[in-house]
C-alpha positions as CSV (number, residue, x, y, z in Angstrom):
1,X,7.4,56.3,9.7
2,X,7.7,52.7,8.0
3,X,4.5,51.9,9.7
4,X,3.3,54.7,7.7
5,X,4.6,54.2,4.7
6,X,3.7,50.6,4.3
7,X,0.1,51.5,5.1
8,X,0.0,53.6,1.9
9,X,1.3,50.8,0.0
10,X,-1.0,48.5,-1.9
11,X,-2.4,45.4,-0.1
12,X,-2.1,41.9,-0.6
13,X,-6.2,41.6,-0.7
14,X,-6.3,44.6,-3.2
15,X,-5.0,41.9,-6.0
16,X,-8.0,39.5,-5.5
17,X,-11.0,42.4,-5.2
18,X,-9.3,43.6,-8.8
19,X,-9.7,40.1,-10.1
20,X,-12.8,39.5,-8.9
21,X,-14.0,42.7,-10.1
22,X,-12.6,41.9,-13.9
23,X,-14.0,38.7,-13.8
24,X,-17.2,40.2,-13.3
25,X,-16.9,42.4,-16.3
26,X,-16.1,39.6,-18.1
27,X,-19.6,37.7,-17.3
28,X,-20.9,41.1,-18.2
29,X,-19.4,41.4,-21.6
30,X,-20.0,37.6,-22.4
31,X,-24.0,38.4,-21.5
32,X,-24.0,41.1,-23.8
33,X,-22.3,39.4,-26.5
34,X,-25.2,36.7,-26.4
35,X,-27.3,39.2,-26.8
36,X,-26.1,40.3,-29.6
37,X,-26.5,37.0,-31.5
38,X,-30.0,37.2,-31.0
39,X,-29.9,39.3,-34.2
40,X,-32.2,42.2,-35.5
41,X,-32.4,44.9,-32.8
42,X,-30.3,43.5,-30.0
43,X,-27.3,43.6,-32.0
44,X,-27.0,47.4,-32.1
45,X,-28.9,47.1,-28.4
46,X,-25.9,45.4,-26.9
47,X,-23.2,46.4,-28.9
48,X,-22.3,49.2,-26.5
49,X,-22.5,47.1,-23.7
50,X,-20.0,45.1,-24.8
51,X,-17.5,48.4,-25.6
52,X,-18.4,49.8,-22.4
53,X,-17.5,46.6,-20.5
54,X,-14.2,46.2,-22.2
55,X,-13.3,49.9,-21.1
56,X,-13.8,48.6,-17.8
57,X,-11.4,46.0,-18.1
58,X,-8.9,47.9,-18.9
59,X,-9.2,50.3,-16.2
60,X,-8.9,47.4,-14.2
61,X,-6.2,45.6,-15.6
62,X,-4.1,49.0,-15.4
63,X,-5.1,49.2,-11.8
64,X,-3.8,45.7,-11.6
65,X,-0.4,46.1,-13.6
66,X,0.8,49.5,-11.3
67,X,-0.3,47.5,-8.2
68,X,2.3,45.3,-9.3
69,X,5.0,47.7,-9.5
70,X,3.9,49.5,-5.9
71,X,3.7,46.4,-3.8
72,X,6.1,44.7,-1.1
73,X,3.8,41.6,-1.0
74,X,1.6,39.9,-3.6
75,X,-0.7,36.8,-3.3
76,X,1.8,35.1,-5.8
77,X,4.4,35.8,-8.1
78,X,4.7,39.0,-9.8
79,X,4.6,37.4,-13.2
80,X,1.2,35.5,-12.6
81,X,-0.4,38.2,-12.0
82,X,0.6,40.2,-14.9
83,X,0.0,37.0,-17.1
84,X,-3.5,35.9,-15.3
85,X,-4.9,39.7,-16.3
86,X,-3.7,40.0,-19.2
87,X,-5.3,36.8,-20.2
88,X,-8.4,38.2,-18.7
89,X,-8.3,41.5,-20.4
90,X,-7.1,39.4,-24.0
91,X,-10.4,37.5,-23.7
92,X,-12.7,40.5,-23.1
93,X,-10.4,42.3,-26.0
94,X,-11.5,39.4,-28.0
95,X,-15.3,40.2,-27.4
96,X,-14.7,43.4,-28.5
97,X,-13.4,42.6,-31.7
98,X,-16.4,40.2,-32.5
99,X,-18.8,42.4,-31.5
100,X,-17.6,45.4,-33.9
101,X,-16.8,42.5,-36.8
102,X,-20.6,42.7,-36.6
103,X,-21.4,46.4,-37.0
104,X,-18.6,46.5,-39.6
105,X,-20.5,44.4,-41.7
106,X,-23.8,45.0,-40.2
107,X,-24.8,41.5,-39.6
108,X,-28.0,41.2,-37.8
109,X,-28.7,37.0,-38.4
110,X,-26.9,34.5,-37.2
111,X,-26.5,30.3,-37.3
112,X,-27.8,28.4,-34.1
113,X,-23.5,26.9,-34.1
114,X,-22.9,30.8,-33.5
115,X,-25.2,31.4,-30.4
116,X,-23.7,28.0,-29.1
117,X,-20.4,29.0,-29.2
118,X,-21.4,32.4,-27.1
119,X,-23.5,30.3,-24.6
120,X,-19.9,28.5,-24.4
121,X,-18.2,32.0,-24.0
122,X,-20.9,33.0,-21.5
123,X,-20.5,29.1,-19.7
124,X,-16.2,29.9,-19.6
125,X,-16.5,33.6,-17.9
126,X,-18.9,32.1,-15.5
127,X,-16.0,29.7,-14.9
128,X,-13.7,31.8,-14.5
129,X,-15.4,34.2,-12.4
130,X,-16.0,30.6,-9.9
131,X,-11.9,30.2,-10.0
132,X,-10.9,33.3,-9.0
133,X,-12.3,33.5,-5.7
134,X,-10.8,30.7,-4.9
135,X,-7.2,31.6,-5.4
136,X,-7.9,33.3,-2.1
137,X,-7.2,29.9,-0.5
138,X,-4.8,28.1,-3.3
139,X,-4.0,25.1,-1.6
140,X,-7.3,24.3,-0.1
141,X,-8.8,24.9,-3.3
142,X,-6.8,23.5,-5.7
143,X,-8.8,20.1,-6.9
144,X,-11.9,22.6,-7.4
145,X,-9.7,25.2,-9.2
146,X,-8.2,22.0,-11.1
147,X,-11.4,20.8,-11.9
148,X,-12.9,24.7,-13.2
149,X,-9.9,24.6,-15.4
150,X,-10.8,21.3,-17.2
151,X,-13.9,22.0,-17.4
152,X,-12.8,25.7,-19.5
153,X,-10.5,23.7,-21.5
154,X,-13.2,20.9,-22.3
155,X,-15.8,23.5,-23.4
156,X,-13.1,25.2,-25.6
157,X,-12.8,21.7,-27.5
158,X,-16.7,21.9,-27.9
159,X,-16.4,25.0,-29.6
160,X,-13.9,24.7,-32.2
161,X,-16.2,21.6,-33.2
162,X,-19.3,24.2,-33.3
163,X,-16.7,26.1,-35.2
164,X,-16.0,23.3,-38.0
165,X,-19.6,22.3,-38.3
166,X,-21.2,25.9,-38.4
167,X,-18.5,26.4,-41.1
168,X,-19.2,23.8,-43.1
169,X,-22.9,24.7,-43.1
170,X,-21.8,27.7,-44.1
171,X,-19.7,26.5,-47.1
172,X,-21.8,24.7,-48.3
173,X,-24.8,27.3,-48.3
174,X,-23.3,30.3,-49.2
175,X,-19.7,29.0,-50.5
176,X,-21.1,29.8,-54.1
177,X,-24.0,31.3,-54.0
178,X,-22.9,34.2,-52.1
179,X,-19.6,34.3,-51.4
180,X,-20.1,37.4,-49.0
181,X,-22.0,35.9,-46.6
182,X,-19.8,33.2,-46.3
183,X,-17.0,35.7,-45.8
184,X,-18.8,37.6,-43.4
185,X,-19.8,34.5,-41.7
186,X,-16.6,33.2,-41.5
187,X,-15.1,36.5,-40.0
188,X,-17.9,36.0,-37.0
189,X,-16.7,32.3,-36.5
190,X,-13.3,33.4,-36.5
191,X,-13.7,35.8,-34.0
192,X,-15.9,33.3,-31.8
193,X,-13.2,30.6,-31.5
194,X,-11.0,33.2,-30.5
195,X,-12.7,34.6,-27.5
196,X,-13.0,30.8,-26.7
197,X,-9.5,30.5,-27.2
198,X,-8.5,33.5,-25.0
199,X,-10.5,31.5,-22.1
200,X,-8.7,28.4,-22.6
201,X,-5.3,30.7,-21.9
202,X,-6.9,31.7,-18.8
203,X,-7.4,28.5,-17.3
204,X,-3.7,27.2,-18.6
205,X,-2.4,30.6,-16.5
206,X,-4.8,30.1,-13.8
207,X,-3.9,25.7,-13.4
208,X,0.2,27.2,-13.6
209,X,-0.4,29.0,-10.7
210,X,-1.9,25.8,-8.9
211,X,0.8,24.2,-10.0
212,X,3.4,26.2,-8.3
213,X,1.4,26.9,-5.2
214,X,0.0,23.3,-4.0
């Protein structure tokens, strides 16, 4: 009967398919929101992509969060795991929310410090989807997962100097002439650092858990 029952229960393994599986969405949505900043017809092109994917990522992170609560064994601490997906699922919200700033103000032209700072979203879920494989084997993979981690972290200091310049360059073409744009503009920047942002939380969540398991 316990034989049973425990074979009903989730497994360990289930936890790192689910993260792998998010992480993938997340190199999904990054794609499309680079698309997007190609301007003119991509932006409404992709835009769906990018809603679509994030839909995914919740279903995902509720499959991960009711694992949770339904398992005898996890891969690591309970509260990892609910912090390492919702970190995950915060950045791809994050996407989200730049990508419908856009159509909300119907912006279909953007500055070359914008598209950098999505390559650099697109270069931190590719990161990220690297790490989490590796989690399989914690302790054997620690200095890479280490190393992934800086790496995110370093990349998110790139962009909040994109950020600053792109802004400036903003200012100081629009700041007066048309204050609109510069608005609008601003609002895109703002949401761009974020999704940045909401990557550098993954690899701080992702290096704690290296930290407790080496």
């Amino acid at each position: 009967m316990l034989r049973w029952f425990h074979a009903l229960m989730p497994k360990e393994e289930r936890f790192f398919e689910l993260f792998a599986a998010h992480s993938h969405v997340l190199v999904a949505g990054a794609d499309a929101l680079r698309a997007m900043l190609e301007g003119g017809n991509a932006v409404a092109e992709h835009y769906q992509t990018v809603m679509t994917r994030e839909n995914d990522a919740d279903d995902i992170t509720r499959e991960v969060l009711i694992a949770v609560r339904r398992s005898f064994i996890t891969p690591f601490d309970r509260g990892n795991i609910r912090d390492l997906i919702t970190s995950m699922d915060n950045a791809i919200d994050q996407m989200q929310k730049t990508a419908k700033s856009i159509r909300v103000f119907d912006l279909h032209t953007f500055t070359p410090q914008m598209r950098e700072m999505a390559d650099a979203i697109r270069k931190c879920a590719g990161l990220v989807e690297e790490a989490i494989p590796c989690l399989r084997s914690i302790s054997s993979e620690a200095v890479r997962v280490s190393r992934i981690t800086e790496e995110i972290s370093h990349i998110e200091g790139m962009a909040d100097e994109l950020h600053d310049q792109g802004l400036r360059e903003l200012f100081q073409k629009h700041g007066t002439s048309d204050p609109m744009a510069f608005i609008t503009g601003n609002e895109v920047y703002d949401h761009l650092e974020k999704v940045v942002d909401r990557f550098d939380d993954v690899a701080n969540v992702i290096h704690g858990i290296v930290i407790e398991h080496v």
